[in-house]
N, C-alpha and C positions, 0 to 999 in steps of 0.2 A: 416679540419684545417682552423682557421681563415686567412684571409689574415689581413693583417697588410699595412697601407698607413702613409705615412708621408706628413706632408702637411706644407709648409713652406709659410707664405704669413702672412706680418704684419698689414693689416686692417681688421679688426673683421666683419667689413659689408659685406666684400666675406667669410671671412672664416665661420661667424656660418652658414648658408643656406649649402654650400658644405660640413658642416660638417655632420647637419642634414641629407643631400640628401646620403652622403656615407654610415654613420653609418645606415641607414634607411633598406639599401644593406645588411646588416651584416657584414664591410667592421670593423675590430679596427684602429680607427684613433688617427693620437696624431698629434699635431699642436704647432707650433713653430711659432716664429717671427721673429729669429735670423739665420744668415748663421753661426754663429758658432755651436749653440744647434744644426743644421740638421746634420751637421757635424761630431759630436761627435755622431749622434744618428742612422745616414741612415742604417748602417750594418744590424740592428733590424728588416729591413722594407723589405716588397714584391713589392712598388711602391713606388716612389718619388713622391710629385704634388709641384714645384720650383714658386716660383715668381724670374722674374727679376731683377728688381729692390727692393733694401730691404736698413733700416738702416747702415746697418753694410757690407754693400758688394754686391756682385752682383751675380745671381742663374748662368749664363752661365760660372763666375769664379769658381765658384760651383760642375758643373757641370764636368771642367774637373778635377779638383783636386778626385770627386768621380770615375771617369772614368781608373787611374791609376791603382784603384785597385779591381774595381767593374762594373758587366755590370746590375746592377737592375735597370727596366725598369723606364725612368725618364718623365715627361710630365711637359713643361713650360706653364707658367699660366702667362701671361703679356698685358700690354697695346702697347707695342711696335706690331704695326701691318704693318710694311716694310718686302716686301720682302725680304733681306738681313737679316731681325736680323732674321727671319724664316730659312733663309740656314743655316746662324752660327749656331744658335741652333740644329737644325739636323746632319750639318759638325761634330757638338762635342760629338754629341750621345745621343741627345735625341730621344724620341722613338716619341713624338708628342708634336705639339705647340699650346697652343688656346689661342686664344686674347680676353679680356675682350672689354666690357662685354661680359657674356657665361652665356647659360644654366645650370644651376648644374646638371639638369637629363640628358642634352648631355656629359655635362664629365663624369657623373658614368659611361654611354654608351662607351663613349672612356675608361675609367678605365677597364671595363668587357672585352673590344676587345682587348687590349695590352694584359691585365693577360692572355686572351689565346692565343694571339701569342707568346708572352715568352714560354708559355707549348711546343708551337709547335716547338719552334726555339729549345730546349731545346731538344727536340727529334732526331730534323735534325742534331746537333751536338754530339751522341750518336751515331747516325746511323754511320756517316761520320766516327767516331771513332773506330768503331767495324768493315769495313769494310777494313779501309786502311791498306796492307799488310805490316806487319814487322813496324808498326807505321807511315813507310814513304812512299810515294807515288810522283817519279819525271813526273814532265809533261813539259818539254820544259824548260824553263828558271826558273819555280817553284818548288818548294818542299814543298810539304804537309806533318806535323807533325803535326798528329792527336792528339798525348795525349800530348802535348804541348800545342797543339789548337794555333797553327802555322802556317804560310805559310809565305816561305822564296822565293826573288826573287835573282838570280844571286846568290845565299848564303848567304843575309843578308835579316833579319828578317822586313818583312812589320808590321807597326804600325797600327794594321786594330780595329776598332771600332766593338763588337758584330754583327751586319750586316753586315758589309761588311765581315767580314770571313763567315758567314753562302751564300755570295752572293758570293764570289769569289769561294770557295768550289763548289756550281753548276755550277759556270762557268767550272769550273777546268775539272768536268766528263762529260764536252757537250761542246768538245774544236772545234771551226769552225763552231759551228751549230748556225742560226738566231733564237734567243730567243724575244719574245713580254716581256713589263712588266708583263705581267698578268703570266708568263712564270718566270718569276725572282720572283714572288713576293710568286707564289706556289712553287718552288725550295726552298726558305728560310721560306720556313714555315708559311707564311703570308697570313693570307683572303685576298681574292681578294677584297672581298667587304670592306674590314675597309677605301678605300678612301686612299690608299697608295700608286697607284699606278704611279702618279709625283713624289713623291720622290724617287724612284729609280734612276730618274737621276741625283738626286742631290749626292744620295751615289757613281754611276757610275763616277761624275767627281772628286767627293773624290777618288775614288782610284787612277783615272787616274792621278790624283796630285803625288799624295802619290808612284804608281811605273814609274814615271819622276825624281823622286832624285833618284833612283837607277840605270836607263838603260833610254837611249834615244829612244827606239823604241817604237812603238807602239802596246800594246795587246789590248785596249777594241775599237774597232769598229763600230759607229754606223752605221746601216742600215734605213736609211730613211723611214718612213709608215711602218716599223715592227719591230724595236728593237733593239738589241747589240749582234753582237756575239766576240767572244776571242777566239782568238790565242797563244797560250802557246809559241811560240817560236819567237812571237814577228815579226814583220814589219819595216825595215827600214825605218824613213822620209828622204825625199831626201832633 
């Protein structure tokens, strides 16, 4: 089956080279200028490749209006090279960020490594599905609904980003135990080697955001020189 890319980026001087270097791949590409065309068009696609900055809007606004209703794999393509516009972009679910100028043959490379973490992640969320008894699975202050593709804290429903449910789901079935990234990053389906291994804590203090509006306690834990472990039933701060 062909894969299908969507490539939204309005200067022609990036885009024919990365066209050339994808299609080269046997990648079908269609290219766009417009945040409204990706818009109307991303459903179609197996990858997103976003610019940040465009005529008509902006790929991180983009980004999350896709994100409502879709988790396909998205990679920002920008000159903004701050560490901050790099978290946002990841914070909103992007899958990877490369800052121009870039190699075309290193982002096919990044293209090939996402499309098979998708397969993988895609797997990991089938397993987790077919496993959790009667759909629902409680652990402490969580509840897991698998064919929901859910995980509820206190009883109301966390707003998790495709990673973080594939991350918190491992956390879920290795409750108290010190996990390395390299440990989080094969739990979610992820090569070790794709160079993903810092952004795990950027997804880690996404959640820890995200279940602070629900419960004042603390579940994600770090362990200093080895990793994160969680607690399902949660840590009073004094």
């Amino acid at each position: 089956m062909t894969i299908k890319i969507l490539l939204l980026e309005d200067e022609s001087a990036i885009a024919d080279p990365l066209l050339y270097s994808l299609q080269a791949e046997g990648f079908q590409v269609q290219w766009v200028q417009l945040v409204q065309q990706a818009l109307v068009d991303f459903s179609q696609h197996d990858l997103l490749i976003l610019d940040v900055g465009l005529p008509d809007g902006n790929g991180f606004e983009l980004c999350k209006q896709i994100r409502r209703s879709s988790e396909v794999p998205v990679i920002f393509l920008t000159a903004r090279s701050s560490e901050i516009d790099r978290v946002v972009g990841l914070e909103i679910g992007a899958d990877d960020y490369v800052v121009k100028p870039f190699s075309p043959r290193e982002l096919v490379a990044r293209v090939k490594t996402i499309l098979k973490r998708s397969q993988r992640q895609q797997a990991v969320i089938s397993a987790v599905a077919n496993t959790a008894p009667h759909n629902q699975e409680n652990r402490g202050d969580f509840t897991l609904l698998a064919a929901q593709v859910q995980i509820q804290l206190l009883q109301q429903p966390l707003a998790l980003t495709a990673l973080e449910y594939r991350l918190l789901c491992y956390l879920l079935q290795h409750p108290s135990q010190v996990l390395s990234r390299e440990q989080l990053l094969q739990g979610c389906g992820v090569a070790v080697e794709a160079g993903y291994d810092r952004n795990i804590d950027t997804h880690i203090k996404s959640l820890r955001a995200k279940m602070r509006q629900l419960s004042p306690k603390s579940y994600l834990l770090t362990q200093r020189g080895f990793g994160y472990s969680f607690e399902p039933a949660g840590i009073h701060n004094d």
